[in-house]
C-alpha positions as CSV (number, residue, x, y, z in Angstrom):
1,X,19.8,-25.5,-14.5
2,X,18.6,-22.8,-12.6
3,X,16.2,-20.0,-15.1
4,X,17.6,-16.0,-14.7
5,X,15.4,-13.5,-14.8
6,X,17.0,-10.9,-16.6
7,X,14.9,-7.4,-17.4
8,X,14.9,-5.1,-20.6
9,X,14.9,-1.5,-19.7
10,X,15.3,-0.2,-22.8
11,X,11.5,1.0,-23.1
12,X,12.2,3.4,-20.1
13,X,14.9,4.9,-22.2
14,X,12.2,4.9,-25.1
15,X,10.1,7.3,-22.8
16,X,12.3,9.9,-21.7
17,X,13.7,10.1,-25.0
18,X,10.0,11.0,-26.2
19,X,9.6,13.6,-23.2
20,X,12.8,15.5,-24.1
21,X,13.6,15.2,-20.2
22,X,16.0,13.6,-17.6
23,X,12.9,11.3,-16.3
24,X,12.3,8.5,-16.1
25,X,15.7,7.8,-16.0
26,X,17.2,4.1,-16.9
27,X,19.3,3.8,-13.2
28,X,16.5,4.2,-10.9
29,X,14.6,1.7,-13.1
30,X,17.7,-0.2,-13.0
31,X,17.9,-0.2,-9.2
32,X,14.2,-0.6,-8.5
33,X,14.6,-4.0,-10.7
34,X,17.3,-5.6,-9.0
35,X,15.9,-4.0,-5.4
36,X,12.4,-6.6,-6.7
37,X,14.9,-9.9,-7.3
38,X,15.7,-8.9,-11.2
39,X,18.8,-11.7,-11.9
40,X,20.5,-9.3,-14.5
41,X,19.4,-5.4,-16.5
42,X,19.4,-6.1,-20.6
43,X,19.8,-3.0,-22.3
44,X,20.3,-2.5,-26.2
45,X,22.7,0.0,-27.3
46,X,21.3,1.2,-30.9
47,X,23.6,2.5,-33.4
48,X,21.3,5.4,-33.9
49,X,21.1,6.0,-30.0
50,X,17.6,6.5,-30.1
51,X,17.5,4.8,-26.7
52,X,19.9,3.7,-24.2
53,X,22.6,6.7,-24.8
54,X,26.2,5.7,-24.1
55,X,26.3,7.3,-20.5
56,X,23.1,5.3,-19.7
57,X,25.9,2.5,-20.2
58,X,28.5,4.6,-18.3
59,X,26.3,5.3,-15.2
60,X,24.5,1.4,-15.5
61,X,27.9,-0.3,-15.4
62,X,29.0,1.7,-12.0
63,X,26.3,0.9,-10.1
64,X,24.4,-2.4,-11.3
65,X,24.8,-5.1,-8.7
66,X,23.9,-8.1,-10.4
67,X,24.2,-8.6,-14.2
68,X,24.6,-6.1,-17.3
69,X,23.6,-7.5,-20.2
70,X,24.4,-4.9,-23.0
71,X,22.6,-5.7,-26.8
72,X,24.5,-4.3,-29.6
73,X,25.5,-4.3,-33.5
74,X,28.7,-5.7,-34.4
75,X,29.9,-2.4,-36.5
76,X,33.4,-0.6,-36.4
77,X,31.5,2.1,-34.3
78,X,30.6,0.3,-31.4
């Protein structure tokens, strides 16, 4: 069994939404992983959205490549 190397980008979502701004945005980070060999992009979709926002998750399923591994509660909401 071969091991995947999946990456979390959730904590580049954790900055922007600190900076009140567009950057650094989740897709490039996205790209730039899977452009280094990345297997997969994990992302966790809060119920809060104090994160990942749902067109992070929109916009990531379009144009990741590889793998999209999206985290989330099992409530009526999501």
């Amino acid at each position: 069994m071969t091991a995947r190397l999946n990456i979390n980008i959730d904590h580049v979502a954790t900055v922007r939404q600190a900076r009140r701004a567009p950057e650094p945005s989740v897709v490039a980070a996205a790209l730039l992983c899977e452009g280094a060999g990345a297997d997969g992009i994990t992302v966790h979709l809060r119920g809060d959205r104090r994160h990942i926002q749902d067109e992070d998750i929109y916009t990531l399923r379009r144009v990741v490549t590889t793998y999209l591994n999206v985290e989330m509660a099992a409530t009526d909401e999501m």
